[in-house]
TIMI-2910 file (N, C-alpha, C, CB; in pm, 1 decimal, decimal comma, always signed):
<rs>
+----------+----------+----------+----------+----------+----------+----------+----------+----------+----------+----------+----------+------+
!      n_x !      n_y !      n_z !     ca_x !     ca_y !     ca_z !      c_x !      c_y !      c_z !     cb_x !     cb_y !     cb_z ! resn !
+----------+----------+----------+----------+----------+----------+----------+----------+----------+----------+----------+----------+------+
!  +5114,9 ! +21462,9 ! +20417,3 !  +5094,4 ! +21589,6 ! +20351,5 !  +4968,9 ! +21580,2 ! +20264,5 !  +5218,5 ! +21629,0 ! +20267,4 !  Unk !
!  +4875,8 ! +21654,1 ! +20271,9 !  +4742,4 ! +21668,4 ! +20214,1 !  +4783,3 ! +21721,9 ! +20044,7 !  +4640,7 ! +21793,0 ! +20317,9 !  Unk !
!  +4684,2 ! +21626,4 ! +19986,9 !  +4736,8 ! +21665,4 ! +19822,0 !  +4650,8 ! +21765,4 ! +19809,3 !  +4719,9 ! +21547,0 ! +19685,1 !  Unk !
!  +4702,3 ! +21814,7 ! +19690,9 !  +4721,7 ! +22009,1 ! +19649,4 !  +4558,5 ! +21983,1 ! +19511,4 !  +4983,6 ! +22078,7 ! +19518,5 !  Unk !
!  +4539,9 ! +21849,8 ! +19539,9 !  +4401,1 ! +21869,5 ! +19408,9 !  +4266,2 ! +21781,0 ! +19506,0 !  +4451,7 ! +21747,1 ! +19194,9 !  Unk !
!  +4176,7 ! +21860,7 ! +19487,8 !  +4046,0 ! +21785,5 ! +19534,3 !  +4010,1 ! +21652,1 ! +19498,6 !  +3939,4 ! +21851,8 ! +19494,1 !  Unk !
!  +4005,6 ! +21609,9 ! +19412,1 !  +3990,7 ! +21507,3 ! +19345,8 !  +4030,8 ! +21393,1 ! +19456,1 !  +4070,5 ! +21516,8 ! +19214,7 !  Unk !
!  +4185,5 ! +21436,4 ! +19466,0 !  +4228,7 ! +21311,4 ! +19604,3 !  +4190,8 ! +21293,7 ! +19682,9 !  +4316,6 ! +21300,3 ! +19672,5 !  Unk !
!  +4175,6 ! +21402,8 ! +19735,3 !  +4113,4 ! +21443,4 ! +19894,3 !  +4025,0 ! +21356,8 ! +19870,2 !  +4051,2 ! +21603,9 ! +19945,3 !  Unk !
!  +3903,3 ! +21401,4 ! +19817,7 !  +3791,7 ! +21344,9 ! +19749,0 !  +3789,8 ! +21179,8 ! +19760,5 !  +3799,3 ! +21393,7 ! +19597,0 !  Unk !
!  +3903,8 ! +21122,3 ! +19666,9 !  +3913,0 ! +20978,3 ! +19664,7 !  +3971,2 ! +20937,4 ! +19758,7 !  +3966,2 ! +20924,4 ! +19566,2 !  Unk !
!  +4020,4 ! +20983,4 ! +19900,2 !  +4050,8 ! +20905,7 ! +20030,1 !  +3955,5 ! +20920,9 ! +20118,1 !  +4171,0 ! +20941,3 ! +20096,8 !  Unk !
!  +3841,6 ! +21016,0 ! +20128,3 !  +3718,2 ! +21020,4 ! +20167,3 !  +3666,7 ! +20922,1 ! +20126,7 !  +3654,6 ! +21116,9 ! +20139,5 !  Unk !
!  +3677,9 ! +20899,0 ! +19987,7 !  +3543,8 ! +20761,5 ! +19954,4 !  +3673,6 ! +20662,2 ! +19981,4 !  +3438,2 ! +20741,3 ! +19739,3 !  Unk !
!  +3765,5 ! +20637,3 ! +20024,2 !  +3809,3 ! +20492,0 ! +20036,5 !  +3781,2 ! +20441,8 ! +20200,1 !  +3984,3 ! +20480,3 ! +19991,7 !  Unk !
!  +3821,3 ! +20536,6 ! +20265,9 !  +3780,2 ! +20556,9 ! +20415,2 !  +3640,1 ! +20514,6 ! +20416,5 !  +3795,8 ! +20712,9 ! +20472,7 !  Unk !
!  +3564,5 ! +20521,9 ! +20386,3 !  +3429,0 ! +20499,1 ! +20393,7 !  +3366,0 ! +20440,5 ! +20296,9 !  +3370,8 ! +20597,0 ! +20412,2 !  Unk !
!  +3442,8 ! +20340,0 ! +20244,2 !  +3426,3 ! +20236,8 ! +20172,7 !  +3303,9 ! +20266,9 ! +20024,9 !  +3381,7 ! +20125,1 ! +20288,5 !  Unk !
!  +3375,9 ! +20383,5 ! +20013,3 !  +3241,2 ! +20426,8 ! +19858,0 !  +3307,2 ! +20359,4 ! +19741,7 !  +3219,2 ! +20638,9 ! +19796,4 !  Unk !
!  +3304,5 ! +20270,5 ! +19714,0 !  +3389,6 ! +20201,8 ! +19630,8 !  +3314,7 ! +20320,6 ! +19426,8 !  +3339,3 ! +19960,9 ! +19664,9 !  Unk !
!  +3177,9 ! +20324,0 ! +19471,2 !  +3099,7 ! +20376,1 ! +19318,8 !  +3178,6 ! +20527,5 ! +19308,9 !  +2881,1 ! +20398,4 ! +19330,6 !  Unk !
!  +3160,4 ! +20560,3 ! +19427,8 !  +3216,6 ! +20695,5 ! +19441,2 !  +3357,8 ! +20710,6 ! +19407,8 !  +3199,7 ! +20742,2 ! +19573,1 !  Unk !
!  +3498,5 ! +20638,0 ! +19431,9 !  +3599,4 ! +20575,5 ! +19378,4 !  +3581,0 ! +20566,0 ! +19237,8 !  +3618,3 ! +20456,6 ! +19436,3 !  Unk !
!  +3528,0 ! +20493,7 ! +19193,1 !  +3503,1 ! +20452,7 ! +19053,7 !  +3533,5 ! +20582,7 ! +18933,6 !  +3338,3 ! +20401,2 ! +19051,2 !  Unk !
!  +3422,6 ! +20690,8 ! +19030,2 !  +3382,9 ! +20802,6 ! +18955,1 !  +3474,4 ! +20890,2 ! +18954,5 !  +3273,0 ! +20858,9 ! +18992,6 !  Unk !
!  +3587,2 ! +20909,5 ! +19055,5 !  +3709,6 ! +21002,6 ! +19092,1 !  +3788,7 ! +20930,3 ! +18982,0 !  +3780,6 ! +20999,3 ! +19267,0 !  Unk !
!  +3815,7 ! +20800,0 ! +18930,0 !  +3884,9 ! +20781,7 ! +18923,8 !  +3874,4 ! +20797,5 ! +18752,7 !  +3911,2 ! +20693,4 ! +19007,6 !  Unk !
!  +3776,0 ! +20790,1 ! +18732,9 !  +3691,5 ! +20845,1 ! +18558,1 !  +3711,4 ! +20956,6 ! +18554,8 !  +3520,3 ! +20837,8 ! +18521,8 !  Unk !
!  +3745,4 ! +21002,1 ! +18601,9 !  +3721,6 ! +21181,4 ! +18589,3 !  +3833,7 ! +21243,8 ! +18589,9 !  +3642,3 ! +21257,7 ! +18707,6 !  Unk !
!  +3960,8 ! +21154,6 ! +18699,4 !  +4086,3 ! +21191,1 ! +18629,2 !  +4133,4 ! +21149,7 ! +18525,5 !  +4171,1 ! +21177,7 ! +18685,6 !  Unk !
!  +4094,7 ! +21016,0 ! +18519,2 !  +4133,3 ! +20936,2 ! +18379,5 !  +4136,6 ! +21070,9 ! +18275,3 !  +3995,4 ! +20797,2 ! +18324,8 !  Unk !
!  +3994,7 ! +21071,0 ! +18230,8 !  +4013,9 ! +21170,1 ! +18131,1 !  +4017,4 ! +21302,4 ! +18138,9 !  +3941,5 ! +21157,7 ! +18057,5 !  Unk !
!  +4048,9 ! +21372,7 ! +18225,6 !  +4124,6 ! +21467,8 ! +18232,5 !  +4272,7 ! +21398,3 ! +18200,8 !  +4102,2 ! +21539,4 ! +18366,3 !  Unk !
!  +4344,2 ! +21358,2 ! +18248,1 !  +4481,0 ! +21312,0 ! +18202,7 !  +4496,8 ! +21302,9 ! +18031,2 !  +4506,5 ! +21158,2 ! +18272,6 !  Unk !
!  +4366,4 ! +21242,6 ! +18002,1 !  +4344,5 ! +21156,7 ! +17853,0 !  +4358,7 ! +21296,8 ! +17773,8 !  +4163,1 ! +21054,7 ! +17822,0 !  Unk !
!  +4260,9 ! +21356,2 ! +17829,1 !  +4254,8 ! +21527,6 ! +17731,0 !  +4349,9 ! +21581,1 ! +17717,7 !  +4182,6 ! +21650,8 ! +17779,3 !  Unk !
!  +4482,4 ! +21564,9 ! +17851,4 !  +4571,5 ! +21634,7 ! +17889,4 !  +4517,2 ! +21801,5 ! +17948,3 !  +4664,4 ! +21626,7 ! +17770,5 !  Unk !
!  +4425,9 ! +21805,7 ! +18006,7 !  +4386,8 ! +21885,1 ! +18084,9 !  +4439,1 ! +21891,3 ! +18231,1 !  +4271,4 ! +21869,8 ! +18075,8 !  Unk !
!  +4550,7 ! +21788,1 ! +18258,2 !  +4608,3 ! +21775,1 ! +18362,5 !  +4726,1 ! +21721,9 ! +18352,8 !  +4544,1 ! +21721,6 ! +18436,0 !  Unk !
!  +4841,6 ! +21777,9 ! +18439,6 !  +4982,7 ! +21725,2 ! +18405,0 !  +5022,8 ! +21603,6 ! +18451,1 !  +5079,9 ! +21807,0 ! +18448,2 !  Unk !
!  +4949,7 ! +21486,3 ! +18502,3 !  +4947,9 ! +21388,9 ! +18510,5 !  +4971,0 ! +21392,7 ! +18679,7 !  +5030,5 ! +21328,5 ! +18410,7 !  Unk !
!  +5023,9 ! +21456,2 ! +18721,3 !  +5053,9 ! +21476,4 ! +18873,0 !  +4904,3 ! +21441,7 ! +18957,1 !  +5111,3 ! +21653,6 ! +18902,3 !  Unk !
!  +4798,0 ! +21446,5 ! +18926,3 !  +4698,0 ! +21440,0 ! +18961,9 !  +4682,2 ! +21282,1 ! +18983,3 !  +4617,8 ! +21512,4 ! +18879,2 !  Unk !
!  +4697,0 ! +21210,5 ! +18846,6 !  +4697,3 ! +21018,6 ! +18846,8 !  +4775,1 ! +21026,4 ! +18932,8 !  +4751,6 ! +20905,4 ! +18713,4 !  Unk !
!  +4938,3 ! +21074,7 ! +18924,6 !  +5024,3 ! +20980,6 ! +19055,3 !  +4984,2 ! +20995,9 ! +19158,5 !  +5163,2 ! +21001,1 ! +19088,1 !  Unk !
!  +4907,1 ! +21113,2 ! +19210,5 !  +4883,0 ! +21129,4 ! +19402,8 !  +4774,5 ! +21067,3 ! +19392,6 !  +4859,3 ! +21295,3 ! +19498,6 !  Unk !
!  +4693,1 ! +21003,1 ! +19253,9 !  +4604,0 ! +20920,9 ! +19295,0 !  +4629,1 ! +20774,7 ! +19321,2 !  +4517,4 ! +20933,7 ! +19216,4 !  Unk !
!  +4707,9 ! +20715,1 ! +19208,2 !  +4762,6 ! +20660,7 ! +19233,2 !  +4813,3 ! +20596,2 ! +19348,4 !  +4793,3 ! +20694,0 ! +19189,7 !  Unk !
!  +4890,1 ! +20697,9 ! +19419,3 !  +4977,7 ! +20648,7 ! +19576,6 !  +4861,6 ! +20641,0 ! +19660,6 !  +5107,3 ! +20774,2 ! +19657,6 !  Unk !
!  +4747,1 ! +20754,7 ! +19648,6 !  +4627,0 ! +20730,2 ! +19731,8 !  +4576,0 ! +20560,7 ! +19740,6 !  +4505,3 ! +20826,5 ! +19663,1 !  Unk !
!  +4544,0 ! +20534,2 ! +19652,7 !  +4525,9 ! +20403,3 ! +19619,7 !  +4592,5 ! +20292,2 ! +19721,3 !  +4578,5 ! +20391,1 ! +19483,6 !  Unk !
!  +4714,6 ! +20366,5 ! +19719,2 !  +4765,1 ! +20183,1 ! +19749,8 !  +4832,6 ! +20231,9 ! +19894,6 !  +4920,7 ! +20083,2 ! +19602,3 !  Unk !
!  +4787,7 ! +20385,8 ! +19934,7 !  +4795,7 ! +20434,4 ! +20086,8 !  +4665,6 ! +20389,9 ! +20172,7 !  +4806,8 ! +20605,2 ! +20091,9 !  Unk !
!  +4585,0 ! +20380,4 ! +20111,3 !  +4459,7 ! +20405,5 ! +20156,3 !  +4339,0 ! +20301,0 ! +20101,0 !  +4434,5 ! +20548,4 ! +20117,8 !  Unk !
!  +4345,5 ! +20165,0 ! +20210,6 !  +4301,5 ! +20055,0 ! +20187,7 !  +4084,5 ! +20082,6 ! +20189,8 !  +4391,4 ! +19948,1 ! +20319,8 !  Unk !
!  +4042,1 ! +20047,6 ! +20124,6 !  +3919,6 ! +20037,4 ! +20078,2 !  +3862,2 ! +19991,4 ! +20237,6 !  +3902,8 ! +19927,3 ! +19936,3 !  Unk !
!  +3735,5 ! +20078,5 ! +20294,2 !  +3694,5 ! +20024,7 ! +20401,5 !  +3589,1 ! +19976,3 ! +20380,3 !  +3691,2 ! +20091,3 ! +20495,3 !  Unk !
!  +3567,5 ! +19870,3 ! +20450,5 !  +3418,2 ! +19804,6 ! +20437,5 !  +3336,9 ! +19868,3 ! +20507,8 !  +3399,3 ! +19665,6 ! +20478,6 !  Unk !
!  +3220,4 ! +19874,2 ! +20405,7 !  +3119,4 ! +19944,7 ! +20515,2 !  +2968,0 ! +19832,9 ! +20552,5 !  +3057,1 ! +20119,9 ! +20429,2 !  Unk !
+----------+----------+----------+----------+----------+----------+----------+----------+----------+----------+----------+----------+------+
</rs>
């Protein structure tokens, strides 16, 4: 099931294709959105699971 926020989408694109900087930056950007609470945290967990769904490709 395709997650409901770009951001993910976003960060399984760069894991697929091994953007590890690009990763980095998805992953700063939810950080603090979460941090601000500009987001209900639902955003970290589907990133989260992205993470450990979706193995880092070498490019």
């Amino acid at each position: 099931m395709p997650s409901r926020h770009q951001s993910v989408r976003d960060y399984i694109e760069a894991r697929q294709t091994g953007d590890s900087e690009r990763c980095k930056e998805i992953v700063a950007q939810v950080r603090a959105r979460y941090d601000t609470r500009t987001t209900d945290g639902s955003e970290l967990r589907e990133l989260l699971e992205a993470n450990m769904a979706h193995p880092l490709a070498q490019r």
